[in-house]
N, C-alpha and C positions, 0 to 999 in steps of 0.2 A: 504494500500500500504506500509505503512512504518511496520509494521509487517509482510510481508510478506520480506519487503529487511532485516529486522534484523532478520529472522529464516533461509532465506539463508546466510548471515554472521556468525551466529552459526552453521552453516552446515560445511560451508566452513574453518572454525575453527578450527572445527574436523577435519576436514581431511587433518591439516598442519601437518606433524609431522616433530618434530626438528630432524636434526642428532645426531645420538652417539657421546659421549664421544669419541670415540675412531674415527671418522669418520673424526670428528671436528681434533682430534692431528694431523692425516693421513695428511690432508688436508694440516695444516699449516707443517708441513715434507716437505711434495712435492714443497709447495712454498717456502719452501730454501733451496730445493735438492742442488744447486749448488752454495750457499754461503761455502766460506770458513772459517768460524767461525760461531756459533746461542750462544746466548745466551738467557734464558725466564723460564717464571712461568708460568704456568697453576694452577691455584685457580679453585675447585670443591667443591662447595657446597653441601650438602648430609645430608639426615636425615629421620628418621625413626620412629616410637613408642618409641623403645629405646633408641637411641642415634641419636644425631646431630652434626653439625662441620664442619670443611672443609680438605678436602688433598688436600695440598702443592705438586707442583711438581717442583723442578728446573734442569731446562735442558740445558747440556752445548758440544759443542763440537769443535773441531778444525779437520780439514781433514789433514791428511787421517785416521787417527784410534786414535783420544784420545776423550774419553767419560765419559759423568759426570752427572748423573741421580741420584736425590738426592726426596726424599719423606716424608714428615710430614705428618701428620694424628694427626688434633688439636680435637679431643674428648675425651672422658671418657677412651676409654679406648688405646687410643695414639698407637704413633708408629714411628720409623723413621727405611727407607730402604735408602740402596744406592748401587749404582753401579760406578764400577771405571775402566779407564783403562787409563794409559799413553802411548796406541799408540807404546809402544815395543812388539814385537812377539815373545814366547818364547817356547821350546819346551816341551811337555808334559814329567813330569817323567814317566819316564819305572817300570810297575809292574816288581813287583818279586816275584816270586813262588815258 
């Protein structure tokens, strides 16, 4: 009996599977769709044959339009991204031909 309940717990095991990365951010987004400020990190652990580490994410924003996306990448072979905006809207330069 107890083999038979811990081969359906390994069954059932399998068949949880976690959300994405991306599912998981989506999610906490939408639970502060209507905050007037967010501030937070997202830590990702990650790792391969190659290389292992973590991407840093820090995420910041103020309504209506200022954004602040910022990304470390603590491995071998590193990295840092970022996105910025101060929430002014300004218009594109005009090519010229």
């Amino acid at each position: 009996m107890i083999a038979n309940f811990l081969a359906l717990a390994v069954t059932m095991a399998g068949a949880i599977q976690e959300p994405t990365p991306s599912a998981k951010i989506g999610a906490m987004l939408a639970k502060y769709n209507s905050a007037r400020t967010l501030t937070g990190t997202i830590i990702k652990t990650e790792g391969n044959s190659q290389e292992s580490g973590r991407l840093l994410t820090e995420v910041q924003y103020e309504r209506p339009a200022k954004l602040y996306i910022r990304q470390i990448r603590e491995t071998v072979s590193g990295g840092v991204w970022t996105v910025t905006s101060d929430g002014k809207h300004r218009k594109a330069p005009s090519s010229t031909s």
